[in-house]
mmJSON file of the N, C-alpha and C atoms, coordinates in Angstrom:
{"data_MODEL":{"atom_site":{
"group_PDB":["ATOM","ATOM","ATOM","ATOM","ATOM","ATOM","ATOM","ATOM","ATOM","ATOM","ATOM","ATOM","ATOM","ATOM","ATOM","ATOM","ATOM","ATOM","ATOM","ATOM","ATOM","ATOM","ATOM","ATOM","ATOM","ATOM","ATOM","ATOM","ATOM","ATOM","ATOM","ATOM","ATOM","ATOM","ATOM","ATOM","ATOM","ATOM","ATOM","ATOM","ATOM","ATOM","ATOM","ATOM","ATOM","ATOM","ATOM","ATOM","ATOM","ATOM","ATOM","ATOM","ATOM","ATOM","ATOM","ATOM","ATOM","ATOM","ATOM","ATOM","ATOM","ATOM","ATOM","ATOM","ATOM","ATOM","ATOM","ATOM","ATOM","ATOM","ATOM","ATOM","ATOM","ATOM","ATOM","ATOM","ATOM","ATOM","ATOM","ATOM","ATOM","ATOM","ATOM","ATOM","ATOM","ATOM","ATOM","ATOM","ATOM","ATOM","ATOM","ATOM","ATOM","ATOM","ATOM","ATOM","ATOM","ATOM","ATOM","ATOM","ATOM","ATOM","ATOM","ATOM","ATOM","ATOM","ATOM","ATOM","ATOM","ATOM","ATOM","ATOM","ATOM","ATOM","ATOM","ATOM","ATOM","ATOM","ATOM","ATOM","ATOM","ATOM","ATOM","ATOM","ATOM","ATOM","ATOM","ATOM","ATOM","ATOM","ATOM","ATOM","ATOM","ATOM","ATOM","ATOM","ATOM","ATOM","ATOM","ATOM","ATOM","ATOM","ATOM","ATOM","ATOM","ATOM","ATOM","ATOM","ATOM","ATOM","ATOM","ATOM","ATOM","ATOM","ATOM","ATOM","ATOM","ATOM","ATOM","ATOM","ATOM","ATOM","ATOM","ATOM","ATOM","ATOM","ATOM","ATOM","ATOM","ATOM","ATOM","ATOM","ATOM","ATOM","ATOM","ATOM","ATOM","ATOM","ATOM","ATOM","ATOM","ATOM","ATOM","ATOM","ATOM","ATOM","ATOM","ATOM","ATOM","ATOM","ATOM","ATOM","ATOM","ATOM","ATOM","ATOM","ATOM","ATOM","ATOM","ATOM","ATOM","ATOM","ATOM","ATOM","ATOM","ATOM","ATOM","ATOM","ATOM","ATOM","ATOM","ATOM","ATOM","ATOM","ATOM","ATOM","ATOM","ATOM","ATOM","ATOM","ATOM","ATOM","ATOM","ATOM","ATOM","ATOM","ATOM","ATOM","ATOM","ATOM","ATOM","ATOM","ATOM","ATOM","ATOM","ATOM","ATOM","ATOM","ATOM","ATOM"],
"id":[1,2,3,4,5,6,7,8,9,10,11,12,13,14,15,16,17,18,19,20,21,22,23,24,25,26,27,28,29,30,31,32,33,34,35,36,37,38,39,40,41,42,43,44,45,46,47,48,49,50,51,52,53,54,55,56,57,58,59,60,61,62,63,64,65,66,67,68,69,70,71,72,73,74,75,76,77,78,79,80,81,82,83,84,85,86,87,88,89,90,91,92,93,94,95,96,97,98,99,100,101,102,103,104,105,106,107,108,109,110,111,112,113,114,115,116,117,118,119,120,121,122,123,124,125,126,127,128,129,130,131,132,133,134,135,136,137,138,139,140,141,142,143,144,145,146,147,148,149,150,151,152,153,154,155,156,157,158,159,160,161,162,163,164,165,166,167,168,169,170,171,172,173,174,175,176,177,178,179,180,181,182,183,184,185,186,187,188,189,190,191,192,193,194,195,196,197,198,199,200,201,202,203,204,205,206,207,208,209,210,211,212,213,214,215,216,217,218,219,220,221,222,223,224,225,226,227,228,229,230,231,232,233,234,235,236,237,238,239,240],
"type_symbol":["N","C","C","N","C","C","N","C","C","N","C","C","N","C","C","N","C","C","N","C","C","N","C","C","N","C","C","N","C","C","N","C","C","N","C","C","N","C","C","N","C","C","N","C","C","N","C","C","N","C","C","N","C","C","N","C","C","N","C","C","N","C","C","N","C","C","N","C","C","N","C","C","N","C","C","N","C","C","N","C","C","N","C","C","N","C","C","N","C","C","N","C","C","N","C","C","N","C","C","N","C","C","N","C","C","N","C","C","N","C","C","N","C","C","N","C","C","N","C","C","N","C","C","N","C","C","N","C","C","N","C","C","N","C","C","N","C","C","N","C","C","N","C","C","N","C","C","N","C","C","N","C","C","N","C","C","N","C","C","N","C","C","N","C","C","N","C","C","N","C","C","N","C","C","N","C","C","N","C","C","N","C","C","N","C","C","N","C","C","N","C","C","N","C","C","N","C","C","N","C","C","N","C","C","N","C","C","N","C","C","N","C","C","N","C","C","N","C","C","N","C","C","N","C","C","N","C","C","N","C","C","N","C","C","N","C","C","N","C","C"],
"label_atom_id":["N","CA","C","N","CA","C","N","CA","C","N","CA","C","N","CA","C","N","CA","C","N","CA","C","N","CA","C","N","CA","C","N","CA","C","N","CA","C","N","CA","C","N","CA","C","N","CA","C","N","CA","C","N","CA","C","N","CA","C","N","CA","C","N","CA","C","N","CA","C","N","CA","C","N","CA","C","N","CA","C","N","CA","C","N","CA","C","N","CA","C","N","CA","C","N","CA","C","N","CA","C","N","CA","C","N","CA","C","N","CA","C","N","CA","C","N","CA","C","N","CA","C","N","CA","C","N","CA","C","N","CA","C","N","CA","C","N","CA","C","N","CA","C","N","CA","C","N","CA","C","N","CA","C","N","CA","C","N","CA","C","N","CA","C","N","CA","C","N","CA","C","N","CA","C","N","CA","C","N","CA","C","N","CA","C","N","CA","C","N","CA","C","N","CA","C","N","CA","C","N","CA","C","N","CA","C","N","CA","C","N","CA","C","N","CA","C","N","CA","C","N","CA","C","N","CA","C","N","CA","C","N","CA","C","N","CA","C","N","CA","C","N","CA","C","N","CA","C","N","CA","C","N","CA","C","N","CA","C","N","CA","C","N","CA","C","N","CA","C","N","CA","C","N","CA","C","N","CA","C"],
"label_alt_id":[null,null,null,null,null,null,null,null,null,null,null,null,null,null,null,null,null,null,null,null,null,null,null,null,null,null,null,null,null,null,null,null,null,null,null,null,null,null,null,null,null,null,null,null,null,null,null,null,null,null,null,null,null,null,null,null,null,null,null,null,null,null,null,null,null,null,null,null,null,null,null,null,null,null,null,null,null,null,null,null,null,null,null,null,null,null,null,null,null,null,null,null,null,null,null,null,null,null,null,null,null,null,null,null,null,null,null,null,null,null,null,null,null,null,null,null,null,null,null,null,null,null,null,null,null,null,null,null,null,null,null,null,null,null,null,null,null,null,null,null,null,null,null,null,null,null,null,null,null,null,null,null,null,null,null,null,null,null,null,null,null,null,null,null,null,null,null,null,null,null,null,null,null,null,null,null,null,null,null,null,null,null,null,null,null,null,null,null,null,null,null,null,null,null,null,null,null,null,null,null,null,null,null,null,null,null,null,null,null,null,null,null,null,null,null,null,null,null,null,null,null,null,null,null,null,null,null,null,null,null,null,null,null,null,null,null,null,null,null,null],
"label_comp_id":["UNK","UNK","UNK","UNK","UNK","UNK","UNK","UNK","UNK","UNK","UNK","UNK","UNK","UNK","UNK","UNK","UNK","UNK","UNK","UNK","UNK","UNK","UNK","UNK","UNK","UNK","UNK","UNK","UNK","UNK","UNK","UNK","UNK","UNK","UNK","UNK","UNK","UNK","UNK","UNK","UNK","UNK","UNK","UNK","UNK","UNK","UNK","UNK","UNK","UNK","UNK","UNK","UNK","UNK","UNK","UNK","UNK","UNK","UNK","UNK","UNK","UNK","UNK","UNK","UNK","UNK","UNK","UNK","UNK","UNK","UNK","UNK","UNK","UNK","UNK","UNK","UNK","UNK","UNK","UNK","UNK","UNK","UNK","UNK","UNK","UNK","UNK","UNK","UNK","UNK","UNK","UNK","UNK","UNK","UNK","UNK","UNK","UNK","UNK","UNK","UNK","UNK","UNK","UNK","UNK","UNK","UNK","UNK","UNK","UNK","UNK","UNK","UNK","UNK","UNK","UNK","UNK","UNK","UNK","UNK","UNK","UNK","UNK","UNK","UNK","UNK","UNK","UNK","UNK","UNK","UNK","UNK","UNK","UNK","UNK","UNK","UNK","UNK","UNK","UNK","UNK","UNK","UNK","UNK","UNK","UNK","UNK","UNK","UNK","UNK","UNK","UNK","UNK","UNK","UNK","UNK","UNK","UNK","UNK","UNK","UNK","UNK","UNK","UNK","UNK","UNK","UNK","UNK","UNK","UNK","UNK","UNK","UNK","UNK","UNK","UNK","UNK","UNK","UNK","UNK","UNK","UNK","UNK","UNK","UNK","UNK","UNK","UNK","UNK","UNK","UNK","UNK","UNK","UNK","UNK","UNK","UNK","UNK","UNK","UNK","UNK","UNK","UNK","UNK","UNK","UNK","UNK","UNK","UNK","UNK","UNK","UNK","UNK","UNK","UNK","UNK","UNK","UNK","UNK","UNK","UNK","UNK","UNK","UNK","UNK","UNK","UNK","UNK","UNK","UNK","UNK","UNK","UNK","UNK","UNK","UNK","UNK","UNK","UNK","UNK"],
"label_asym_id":["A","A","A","A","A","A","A","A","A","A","A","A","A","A","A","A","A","A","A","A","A","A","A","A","A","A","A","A","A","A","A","A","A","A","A","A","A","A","A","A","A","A","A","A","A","A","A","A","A","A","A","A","A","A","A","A","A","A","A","A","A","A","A","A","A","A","A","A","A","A","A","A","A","A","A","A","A","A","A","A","A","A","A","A","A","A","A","A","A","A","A","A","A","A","A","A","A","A","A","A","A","A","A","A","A","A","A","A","A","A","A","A","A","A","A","A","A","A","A","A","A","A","A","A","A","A","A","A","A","A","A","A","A","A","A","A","A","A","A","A","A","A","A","A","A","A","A","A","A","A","A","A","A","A","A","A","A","A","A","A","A","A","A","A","A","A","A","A","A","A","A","A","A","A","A","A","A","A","A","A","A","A","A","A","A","A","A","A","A","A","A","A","A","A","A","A","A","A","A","A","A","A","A","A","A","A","A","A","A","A","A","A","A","A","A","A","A","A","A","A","A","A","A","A","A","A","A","A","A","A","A","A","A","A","A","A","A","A","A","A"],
"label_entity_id":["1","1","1","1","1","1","1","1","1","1","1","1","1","1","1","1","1","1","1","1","1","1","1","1","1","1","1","1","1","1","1","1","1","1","1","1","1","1","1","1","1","1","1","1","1","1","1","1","1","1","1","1","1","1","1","1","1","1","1","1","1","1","1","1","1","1","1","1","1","1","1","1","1","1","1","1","1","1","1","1","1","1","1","1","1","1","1","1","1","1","1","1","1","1","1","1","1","1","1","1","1","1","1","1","1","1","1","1","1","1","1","1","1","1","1","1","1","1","1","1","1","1","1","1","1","1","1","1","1","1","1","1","1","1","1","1","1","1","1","1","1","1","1","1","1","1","1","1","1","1","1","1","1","1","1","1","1","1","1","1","1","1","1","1","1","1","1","1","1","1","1","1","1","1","1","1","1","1","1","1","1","1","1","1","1","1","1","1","1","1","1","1","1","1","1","1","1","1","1","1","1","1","1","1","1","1","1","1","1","1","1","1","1","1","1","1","1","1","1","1","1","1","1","1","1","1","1","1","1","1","1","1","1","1","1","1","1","1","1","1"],
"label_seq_id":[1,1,1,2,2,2,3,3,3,4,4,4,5,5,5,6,6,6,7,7,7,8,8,8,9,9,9,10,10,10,11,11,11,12,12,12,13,13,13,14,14,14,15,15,15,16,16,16,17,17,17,18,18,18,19,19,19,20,20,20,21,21,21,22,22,22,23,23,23,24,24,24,25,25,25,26,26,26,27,27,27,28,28,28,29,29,29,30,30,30,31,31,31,32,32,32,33,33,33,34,34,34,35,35,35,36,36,36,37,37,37,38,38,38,39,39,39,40,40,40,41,41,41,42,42,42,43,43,43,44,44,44,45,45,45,46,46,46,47,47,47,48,48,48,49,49,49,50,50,50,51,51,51,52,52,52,53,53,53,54,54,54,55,55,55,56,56,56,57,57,57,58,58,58,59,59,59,60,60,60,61,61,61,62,62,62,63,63,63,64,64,64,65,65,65,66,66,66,67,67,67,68,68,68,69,69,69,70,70,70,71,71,71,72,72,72,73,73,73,74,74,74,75,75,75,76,76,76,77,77,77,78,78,78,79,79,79,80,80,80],
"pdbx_PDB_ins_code":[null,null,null,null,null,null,null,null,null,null,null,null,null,null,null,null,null,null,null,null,null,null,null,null,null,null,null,null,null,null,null,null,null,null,null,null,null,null,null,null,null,null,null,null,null,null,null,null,null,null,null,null,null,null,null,null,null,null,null,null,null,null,null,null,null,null,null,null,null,null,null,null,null,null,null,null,null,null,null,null,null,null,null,null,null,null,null,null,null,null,null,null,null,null,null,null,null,null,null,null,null,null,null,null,null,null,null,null,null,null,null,null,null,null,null,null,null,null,null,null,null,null,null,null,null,null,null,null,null,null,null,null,null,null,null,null,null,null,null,null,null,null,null,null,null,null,null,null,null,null,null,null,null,null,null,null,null,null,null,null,null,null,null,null,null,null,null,null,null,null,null,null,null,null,null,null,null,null,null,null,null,null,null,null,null,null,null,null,null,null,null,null,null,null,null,null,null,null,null,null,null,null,null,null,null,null,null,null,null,null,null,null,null,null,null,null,null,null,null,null,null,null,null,null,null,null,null,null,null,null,null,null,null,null,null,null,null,null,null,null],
"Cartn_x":[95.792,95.319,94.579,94.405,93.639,92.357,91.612,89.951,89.652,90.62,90.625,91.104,91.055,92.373,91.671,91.768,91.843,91.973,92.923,92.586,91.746,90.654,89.76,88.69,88.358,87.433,87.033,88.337,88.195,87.977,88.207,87.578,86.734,85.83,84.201,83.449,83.592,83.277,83.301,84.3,84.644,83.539,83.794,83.442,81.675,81.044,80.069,79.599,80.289,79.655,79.739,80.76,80.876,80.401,80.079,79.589,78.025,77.637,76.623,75.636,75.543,74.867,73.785,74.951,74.199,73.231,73.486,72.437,71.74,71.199,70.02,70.665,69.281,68.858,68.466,68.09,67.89,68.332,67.62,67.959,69.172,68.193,69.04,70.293,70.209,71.818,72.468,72.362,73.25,74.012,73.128,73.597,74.194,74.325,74.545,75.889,75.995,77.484,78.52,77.308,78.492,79.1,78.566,79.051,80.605,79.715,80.945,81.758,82.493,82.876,83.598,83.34,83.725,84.198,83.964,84.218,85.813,85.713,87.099,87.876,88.156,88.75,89.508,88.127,88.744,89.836,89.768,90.426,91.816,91.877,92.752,94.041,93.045,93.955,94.447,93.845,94.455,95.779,95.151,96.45,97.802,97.921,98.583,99.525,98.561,99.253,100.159,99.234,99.625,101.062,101.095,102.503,103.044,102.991,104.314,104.679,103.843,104.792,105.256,104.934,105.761,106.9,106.89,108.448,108.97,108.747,109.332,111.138,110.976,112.467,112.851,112.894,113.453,114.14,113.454,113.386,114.253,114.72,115.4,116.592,116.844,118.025,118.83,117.897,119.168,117.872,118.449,117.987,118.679,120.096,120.799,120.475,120.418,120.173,119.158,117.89,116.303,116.1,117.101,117.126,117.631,118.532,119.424,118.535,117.771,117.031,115.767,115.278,114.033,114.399,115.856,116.103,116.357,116.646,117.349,116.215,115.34,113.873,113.07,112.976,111.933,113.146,114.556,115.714,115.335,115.179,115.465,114.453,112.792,111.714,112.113,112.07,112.272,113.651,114.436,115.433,115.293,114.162,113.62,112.553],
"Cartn_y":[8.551,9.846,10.532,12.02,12.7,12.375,12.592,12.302,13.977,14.457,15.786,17.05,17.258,18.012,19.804,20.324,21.686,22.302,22.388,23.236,22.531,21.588,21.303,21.514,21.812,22.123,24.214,24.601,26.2,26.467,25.671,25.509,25.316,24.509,24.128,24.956,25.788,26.576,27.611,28.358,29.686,29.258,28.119,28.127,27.691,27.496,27.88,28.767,29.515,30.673,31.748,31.921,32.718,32.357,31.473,30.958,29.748,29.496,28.897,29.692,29.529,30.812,31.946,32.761,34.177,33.558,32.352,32.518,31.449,30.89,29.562,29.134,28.571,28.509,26.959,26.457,25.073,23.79,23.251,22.423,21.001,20.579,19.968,20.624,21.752,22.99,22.286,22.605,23.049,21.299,20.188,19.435,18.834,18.999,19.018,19.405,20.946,21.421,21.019,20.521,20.199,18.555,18.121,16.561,16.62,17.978,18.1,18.535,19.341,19.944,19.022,18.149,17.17,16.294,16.076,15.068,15.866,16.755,17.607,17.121,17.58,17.86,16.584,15.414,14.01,13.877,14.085,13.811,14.816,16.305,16.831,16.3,15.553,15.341,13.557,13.05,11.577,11.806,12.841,13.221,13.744,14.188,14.769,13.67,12.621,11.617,10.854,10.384,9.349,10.281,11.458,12.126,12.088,12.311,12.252,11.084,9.533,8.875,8.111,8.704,7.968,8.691,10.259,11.179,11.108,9.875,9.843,8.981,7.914,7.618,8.453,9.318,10.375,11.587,12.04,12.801,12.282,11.084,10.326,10.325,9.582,9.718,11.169,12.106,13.573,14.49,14.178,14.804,15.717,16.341,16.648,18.473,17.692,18.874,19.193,18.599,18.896,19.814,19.531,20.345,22.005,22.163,23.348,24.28,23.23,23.991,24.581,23.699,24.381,25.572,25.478,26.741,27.74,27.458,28.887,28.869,28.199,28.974,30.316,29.967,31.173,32.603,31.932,33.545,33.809,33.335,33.797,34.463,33.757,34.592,35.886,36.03,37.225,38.382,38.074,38.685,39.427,37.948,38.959,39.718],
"Cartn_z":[104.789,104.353,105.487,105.06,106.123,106.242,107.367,107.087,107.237,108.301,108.229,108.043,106.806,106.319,106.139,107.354,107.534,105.901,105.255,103.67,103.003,102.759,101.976,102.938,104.307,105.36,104.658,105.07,104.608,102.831,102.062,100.666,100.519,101.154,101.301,101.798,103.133,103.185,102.708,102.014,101.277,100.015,99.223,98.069,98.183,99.031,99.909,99.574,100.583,101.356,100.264,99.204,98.073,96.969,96.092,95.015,95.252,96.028,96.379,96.778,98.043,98.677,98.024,97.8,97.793,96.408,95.438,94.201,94.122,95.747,95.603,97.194,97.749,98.912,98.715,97.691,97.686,98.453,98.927,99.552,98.357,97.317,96.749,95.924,95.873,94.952,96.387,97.261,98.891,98.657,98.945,98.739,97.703,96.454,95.016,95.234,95.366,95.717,96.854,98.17,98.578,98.435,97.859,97.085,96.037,95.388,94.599,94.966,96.235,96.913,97.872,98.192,98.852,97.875,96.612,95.395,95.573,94.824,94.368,95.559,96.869,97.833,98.324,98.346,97.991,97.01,95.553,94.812,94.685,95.165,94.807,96.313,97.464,98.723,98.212,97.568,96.869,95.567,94.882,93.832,94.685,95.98,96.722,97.265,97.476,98.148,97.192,95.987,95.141,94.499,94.164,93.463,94.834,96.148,96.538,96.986,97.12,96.797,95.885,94.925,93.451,93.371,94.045,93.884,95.218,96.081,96.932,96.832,96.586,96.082,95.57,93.923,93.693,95.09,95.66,96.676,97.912,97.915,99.328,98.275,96.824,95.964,96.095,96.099,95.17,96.662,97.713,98.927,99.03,98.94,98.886,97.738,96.582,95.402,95.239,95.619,95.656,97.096,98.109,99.239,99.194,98.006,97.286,96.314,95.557,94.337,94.881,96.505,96.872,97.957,98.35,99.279,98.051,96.809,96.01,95.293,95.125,94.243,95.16,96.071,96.906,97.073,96.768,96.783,95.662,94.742,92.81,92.644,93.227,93.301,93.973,94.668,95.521,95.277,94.325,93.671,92.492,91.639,90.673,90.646],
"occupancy":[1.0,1.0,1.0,1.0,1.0,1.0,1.0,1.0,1.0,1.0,1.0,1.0,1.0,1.0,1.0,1.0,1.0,1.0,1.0,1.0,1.0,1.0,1.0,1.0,1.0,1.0,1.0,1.0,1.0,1.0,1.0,1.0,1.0,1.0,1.0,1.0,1.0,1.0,1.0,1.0,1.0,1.0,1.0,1.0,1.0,1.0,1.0,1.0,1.0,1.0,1.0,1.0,1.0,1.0,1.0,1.0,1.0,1.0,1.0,1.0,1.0,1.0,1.0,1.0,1.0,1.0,1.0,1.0,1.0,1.0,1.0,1.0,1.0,1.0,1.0,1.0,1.0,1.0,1.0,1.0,1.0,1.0,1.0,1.0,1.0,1.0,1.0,1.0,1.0,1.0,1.0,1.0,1.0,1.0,1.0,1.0,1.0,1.0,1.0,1.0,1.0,1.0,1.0,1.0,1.0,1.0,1.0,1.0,1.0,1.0,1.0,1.0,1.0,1.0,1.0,1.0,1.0,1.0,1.0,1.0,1.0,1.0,1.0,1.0,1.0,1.0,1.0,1.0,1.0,1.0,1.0,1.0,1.0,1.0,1.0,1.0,1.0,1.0,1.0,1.0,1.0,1.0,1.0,1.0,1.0,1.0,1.0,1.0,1.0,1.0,1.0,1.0,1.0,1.0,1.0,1.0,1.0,1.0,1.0,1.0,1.0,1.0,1.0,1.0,1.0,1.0,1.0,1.0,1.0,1.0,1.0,1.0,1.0,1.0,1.0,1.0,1.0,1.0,1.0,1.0,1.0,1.0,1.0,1.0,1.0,1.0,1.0,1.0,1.0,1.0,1.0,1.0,1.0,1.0,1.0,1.0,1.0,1.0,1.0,1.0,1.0,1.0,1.0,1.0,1.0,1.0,1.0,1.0,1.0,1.0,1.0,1.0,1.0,1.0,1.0,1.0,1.0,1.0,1.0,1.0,1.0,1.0,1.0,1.0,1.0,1.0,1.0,1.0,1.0,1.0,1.0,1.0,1.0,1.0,1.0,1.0,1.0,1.0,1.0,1.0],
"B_iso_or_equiv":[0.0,0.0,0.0,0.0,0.0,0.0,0.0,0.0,0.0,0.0,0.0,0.0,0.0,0.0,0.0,0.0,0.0,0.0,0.0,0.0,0.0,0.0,0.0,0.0,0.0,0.0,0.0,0.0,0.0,0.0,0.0,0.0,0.0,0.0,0.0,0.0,0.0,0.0,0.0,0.0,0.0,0.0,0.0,0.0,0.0,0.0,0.0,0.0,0.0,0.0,0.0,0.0,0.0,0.0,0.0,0.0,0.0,0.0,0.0,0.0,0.0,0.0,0.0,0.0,0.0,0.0,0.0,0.0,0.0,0.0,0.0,0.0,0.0,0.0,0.0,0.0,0.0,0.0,0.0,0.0,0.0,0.0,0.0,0.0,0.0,0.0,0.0,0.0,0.0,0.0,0.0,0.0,0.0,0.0,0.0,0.0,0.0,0.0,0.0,0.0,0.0,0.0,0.0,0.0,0.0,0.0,0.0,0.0,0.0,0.0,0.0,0.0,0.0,0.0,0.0,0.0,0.0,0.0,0.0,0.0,0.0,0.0,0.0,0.0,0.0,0.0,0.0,0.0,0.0,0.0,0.0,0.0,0.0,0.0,0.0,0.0,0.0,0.0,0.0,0.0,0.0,0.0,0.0,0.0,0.0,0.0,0.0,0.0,0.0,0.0,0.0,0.0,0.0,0.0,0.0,0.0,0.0,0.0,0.0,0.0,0.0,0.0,0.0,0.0,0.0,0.0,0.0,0.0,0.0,0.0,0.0,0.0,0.0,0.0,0.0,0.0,0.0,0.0,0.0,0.0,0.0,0.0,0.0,0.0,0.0,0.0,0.0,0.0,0.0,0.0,0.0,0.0,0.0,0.0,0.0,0.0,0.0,0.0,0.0,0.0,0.0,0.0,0.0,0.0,0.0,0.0,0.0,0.0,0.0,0.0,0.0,0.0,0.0,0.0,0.0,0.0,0.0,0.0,0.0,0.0,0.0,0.0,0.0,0.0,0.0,0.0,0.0,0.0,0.0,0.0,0.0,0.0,0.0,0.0,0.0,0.0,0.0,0.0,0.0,0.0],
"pdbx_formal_charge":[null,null,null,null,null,null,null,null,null,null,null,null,null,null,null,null,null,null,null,null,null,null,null,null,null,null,null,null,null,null,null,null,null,null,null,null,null,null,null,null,null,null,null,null,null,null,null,null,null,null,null,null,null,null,null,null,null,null,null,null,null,null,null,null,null,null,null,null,null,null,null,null,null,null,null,null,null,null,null,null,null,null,null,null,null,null,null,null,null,null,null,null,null,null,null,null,null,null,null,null,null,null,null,null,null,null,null,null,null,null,null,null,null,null,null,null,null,null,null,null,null,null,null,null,null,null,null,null,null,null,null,null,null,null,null,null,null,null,null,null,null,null,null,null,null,null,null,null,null,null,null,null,null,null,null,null,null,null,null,null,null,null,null,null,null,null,null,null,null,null,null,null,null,null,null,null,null,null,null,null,null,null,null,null,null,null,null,null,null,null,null,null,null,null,null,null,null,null,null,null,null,null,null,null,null,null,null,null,null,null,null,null,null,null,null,null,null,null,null,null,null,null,null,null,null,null,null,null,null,null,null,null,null,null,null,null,null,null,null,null],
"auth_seq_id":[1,1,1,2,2,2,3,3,3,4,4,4,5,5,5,6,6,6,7,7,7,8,8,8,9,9,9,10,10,10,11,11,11,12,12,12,13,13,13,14,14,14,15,15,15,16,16,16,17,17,17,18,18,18,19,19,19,20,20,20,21,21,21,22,22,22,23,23,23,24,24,24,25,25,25,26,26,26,27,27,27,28,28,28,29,29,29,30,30,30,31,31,31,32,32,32,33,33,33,34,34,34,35,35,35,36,36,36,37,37,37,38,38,38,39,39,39,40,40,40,41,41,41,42,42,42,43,43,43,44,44,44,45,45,45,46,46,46,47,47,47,48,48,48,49,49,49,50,50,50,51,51,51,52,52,52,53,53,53,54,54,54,55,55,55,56,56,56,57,57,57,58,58,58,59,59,59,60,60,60,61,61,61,62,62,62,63,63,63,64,64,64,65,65,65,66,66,66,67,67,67,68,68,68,69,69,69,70,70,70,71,71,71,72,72,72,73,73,73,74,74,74,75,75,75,76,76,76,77,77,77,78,78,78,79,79,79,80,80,80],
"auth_comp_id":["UNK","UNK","UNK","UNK","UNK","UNK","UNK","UNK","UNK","UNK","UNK","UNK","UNK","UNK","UNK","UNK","UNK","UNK","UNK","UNK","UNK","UNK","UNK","UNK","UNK","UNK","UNK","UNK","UNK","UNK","UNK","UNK","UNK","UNK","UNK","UNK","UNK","UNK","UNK","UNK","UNK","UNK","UNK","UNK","UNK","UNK","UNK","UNK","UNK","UNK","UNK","UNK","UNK","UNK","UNK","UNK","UNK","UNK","UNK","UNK","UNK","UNK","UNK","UNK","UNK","UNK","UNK","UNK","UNK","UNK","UNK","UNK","UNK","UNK","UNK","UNK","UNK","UNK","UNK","UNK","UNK","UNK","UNK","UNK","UNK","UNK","UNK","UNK","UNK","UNK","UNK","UNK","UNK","UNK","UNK","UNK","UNK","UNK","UNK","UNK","UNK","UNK","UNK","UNK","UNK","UNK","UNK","UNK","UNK","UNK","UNK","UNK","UNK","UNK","UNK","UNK","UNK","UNK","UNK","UNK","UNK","UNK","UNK","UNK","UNK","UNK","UNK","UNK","UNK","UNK","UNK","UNK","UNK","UNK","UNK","UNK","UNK","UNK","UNK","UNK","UNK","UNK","UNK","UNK","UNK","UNK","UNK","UNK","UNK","UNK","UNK","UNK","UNK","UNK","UNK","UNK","UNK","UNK","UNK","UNK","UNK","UNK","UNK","UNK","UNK","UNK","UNK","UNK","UNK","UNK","UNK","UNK","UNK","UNK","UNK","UNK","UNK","UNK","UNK","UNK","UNK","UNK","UNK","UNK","UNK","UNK","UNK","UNK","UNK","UNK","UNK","UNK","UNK","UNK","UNK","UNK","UNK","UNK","UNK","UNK","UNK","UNK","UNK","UNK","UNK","UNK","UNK","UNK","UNK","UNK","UNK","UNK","UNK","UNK","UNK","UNK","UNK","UNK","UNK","UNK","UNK","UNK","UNK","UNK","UNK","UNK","UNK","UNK","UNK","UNK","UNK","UNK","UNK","UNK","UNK","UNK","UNK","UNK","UNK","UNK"],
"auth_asym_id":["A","A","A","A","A","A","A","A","A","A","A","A","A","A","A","A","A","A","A","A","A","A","A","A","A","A","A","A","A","A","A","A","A","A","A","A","A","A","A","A","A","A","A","A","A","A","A","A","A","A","A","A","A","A","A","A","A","A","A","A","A","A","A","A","A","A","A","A","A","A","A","A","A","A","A","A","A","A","A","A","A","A","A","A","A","A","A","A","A","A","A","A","A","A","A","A","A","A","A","A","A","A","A","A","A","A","A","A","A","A","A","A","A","A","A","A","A","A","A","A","A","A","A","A","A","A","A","A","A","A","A","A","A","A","A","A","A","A","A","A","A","A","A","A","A","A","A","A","A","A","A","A","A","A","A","A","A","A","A","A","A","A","A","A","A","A","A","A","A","A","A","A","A","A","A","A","A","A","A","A","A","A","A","A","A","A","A","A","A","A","A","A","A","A","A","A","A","A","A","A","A","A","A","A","A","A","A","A","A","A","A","A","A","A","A","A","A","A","A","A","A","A","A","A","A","A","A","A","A","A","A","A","A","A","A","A","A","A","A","A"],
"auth_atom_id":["N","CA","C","N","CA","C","N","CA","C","N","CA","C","N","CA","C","N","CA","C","N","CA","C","N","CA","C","N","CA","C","N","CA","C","N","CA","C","N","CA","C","N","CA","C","N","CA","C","N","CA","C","N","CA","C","N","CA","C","N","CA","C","N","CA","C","N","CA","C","N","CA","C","N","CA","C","N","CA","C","N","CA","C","N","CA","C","N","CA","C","N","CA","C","N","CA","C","N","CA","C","N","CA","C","N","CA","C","N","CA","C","N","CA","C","N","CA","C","N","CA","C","N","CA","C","N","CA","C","N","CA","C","N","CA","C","N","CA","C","N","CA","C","N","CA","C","N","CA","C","N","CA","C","N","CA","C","N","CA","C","N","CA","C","N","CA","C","N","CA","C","N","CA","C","N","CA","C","N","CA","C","N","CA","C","N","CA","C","N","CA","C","N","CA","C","N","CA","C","N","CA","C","N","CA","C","N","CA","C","N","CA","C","N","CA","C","N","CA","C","N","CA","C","N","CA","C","N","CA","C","N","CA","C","N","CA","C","N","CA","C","N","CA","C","N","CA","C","N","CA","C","N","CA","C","N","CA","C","N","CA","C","N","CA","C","N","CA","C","N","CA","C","N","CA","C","N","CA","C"],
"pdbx_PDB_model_num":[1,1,1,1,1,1,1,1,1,1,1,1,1,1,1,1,1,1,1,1,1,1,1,1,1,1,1,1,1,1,1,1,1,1,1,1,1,1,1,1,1,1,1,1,1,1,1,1,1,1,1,1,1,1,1,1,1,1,1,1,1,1,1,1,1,1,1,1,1,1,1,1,1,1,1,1,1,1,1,1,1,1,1,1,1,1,1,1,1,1,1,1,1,1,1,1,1,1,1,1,1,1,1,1,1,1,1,1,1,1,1,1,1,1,1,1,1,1,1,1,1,1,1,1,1,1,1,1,1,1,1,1,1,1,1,1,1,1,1,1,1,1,1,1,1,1,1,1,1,1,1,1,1,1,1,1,1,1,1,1,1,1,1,1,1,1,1,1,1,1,1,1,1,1,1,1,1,1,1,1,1,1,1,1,1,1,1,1,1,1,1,1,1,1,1,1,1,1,1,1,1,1,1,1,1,1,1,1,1,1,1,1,1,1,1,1,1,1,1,1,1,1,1,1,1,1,1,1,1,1,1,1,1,1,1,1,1,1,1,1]
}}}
C-alpha cells in the first residue's frame, strides 16, 4: 500500500482548511480532526486495495469485455 498517497494528502488538507479551521483554533479539535482524517483516508485507501484484489481474477478472466464496457461507458456518458 501507499504510505503516500497524494489524493488523501489534498483531502486532509482541503477538509482542513474548509471545515475545521475557519470554526475552532483548538489545539485538541486540530488534532481530533486530523486523526479522523487520517482514520478515513487509511480506510477508504485499504477498501481500495482489498476490492481490487478480490476483482482482480475477475478482471484478468473477461479482460477482454471489461476492457469494451469501460471504453463504451465514458462514450454513452458523453452521448447522452
Amino acid at each position: 500500500m501507499q504510505f503516500v498517497n497524494i489524493k488523501v494528502i489534498l483531502y486532509g488538507i482541503t477538509a482542513l482548511s474548509s471545515f475545521i479551521l475557519p470554526y475552532s483554533r483548538l489545539l485538541f479539535t486540530i488534532l481530533w480532526a486530523i486523526l479522523m482524517l487520517s482514520l478515513a483516508g487509511f480506510l477508504g485507501t485499504s477498501c481500495w486495495a482489498l476490492f481490487g484484489s478480490l476483482f482482480q481474477s475477475f478482471f484478468e478472466r473477461y479482460r477482454k469485455p471489461m476492457n469494451l464496457v469501460m471504453a463504451l461507458l465514458p462514450v454513452y456518458c458523453a452521448v447522452r
